[in-house]
C-alpha positions in Angstrom: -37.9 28.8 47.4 -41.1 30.6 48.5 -44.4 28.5 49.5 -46.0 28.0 46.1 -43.4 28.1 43.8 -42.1 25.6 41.1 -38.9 24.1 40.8 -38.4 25.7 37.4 -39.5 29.1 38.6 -37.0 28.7 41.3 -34.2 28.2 39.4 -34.6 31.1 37.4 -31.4 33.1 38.8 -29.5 29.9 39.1 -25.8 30.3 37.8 -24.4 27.9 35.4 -21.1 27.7 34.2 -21.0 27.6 30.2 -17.2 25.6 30.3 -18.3 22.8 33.1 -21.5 21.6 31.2 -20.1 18.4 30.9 -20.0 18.1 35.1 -22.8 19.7 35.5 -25.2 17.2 37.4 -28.2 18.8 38.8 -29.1 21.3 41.4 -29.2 21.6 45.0 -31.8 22.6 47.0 -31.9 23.8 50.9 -34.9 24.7 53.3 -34.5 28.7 53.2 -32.0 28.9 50.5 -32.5 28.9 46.5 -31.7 26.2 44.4 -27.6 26.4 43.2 -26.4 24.1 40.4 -24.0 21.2 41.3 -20.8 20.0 39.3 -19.0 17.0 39.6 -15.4 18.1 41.0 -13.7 14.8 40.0 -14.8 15.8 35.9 -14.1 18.8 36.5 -10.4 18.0 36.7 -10.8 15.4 34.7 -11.7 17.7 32.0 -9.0 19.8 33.0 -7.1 16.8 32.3 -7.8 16.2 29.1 -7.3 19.6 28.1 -3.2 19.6 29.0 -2.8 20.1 32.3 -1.1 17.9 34.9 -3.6 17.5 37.8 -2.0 19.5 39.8 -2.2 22.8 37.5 -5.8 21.5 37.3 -6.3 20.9 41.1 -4.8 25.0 41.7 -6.9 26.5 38.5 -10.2 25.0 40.1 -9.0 26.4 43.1 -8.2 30.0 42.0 -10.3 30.4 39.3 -13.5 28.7 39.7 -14.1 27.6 43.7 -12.1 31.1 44.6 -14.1 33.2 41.8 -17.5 35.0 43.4 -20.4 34.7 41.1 -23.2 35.8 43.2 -25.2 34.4 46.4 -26.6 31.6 44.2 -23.0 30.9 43.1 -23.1 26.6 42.2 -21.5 24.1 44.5 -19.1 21.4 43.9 -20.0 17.9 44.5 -16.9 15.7 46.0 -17.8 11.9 45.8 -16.7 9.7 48.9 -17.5 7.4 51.3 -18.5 8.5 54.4 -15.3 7.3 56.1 -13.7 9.3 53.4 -15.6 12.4 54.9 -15.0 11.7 58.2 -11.4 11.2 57.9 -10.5 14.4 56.1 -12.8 16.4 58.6 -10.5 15.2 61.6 
């Protein structure tokens, strides 16, 4: 985001993902970078869920098909909710 510019002129280029609106949650912003849109990886799968698969066929098509697919330098990020012992613990 250049000096000057708007949030919503920013975010023109931003990539959203037409069958994850319902964990879509907001965008992220960095100094230097664009703005990306942010899902919720937990209803993500959860929606994946719902829709027949065991978790673990959703757990590998999130994998493969959205978090492995390349949709461009803006492409969106994934939001993993934890503690921050949580964090910590699956870093070590």
């Amino acid at each position: 985001m250049t000096p000057g510019m708007t949030l919503s002129e920013a975010a023109e280029g931003i990539v959203l993902l037409p069958s994850l609106e319902h964990a879509f949650v907001g965008t992220m912003m960095r100094f230097g970078a664009e703005p990306v849109a942010c899902y919720d990886f937990d209803a993500i799968i959860a929606g994946y869920i719902a829709d027949g698969m065991t978790e673990q066929e959703a757990l590998e098509f999130f994998e493969y098909n959205v978090l492995g697919a390349w949709f461009g330098e803006r492409m969106p990020c994934f939001l993993r909710r934890m503690a921050v012992e949580q964090a910590l613990e699956e870093e070590s």
